[in-house]
MARMI-705710 format. One record per residue: z, x, y of N, C-alpha, C, CB in turn; residue in one letter. Coordinates in steps of 0.2 Angstrom, whole numbers, padded with zeros to 4 digits, always signed. Glycine has a CB too. Layout:
BEGIN
ZXYZXYZXYZXYA ...
This chain:
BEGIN
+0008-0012+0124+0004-0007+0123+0001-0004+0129-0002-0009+0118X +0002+0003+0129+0001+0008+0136-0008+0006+0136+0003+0019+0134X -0011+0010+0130-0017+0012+0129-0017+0012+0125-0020+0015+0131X -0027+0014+0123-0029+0013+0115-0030+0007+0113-0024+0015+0111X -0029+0007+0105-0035+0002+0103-0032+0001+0095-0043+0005+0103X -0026-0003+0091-0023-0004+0084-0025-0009+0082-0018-0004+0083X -0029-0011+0077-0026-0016+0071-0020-0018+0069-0028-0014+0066X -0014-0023+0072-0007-0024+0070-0008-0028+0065-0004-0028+0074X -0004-0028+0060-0004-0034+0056+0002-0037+0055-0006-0034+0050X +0006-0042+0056+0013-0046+0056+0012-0050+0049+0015-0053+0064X +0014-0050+0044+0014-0053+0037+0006-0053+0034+0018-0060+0037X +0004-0060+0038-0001-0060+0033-0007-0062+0039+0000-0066+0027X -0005-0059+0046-0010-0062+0051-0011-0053+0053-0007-0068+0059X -0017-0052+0054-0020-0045+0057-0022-0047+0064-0027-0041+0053X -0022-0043+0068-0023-0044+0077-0024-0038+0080-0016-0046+0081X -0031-0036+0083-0033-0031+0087-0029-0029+0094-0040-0033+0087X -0025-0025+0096-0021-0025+0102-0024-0020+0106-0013-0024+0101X -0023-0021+0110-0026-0016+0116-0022-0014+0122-0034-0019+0119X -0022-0011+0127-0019-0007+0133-0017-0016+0138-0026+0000+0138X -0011-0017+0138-0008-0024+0141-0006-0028+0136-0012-0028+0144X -0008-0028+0131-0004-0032+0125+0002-0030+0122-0009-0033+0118X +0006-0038+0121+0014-0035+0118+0014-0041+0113+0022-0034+0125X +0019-0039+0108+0020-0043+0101+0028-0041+0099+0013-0040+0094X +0029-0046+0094+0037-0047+0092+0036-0047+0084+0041-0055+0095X +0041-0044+0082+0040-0042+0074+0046-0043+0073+0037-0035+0072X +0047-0052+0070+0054-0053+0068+0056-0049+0062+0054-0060+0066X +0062-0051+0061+0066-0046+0058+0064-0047+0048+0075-0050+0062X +0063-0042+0046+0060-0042+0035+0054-0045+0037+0066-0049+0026X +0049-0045+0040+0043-0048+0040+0038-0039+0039+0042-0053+0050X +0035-0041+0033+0031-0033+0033+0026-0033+0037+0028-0031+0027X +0025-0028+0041+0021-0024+0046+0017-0016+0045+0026-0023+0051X +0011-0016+0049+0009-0011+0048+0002-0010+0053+0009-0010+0042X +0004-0006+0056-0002-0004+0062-0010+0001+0061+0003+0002+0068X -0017+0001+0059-0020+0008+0059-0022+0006+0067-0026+0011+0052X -0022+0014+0069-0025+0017+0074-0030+0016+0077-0024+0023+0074X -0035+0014+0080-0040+0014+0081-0044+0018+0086-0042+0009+0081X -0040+0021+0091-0041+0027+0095-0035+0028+0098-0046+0028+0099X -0034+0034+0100-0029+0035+0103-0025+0031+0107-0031+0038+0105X -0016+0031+0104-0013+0026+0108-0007+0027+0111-0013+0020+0104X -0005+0024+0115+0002+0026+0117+0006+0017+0116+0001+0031+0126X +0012+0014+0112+0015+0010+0112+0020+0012+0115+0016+0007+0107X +0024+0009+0116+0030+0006+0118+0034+0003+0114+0029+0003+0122X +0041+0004+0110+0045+0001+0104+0052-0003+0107+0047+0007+0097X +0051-0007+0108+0060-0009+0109+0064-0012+0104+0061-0015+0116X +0071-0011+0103+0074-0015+0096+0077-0019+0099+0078-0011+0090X +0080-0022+0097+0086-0028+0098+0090-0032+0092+0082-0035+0101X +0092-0029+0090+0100-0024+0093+0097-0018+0090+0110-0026+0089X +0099-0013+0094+0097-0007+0093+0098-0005+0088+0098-0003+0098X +0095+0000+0084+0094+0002+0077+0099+0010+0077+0085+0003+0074X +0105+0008+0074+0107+0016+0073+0103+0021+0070+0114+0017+0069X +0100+0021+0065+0093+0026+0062+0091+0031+0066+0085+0021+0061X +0089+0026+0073+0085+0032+0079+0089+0033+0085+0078+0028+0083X +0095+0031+0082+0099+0038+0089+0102+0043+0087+0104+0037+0093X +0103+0050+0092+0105+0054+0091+0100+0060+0096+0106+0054+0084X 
């Protein structure tokens, strides 16, 4: 995380993340982020996802 301020949640755990914090979201595990001020992340895949290129 650049900056800002999200509520993460990885299945069934929620986690407040902030500007220096990073997290791994294994692979069919539901996920979902709200915003809590403005943010800037950073996403890396492994193995990269054809979906988002082009």
């Amino acid at each position: 995380m650049i900056s800002g301020k999200m509520l993460l949640t990885i299945g069934d755990k929620t986690h407040e993340v902030t500007s220096g914090d990073s997290w791994n979201i294994p692979s069919n595990i539901t996920h979902k982020a709200e915003v809590l001020e403005g943010s800037v992340a950073v996403e890396v895949f492994s193995p990269c996802r054809k979906e988002y290129m082009d």
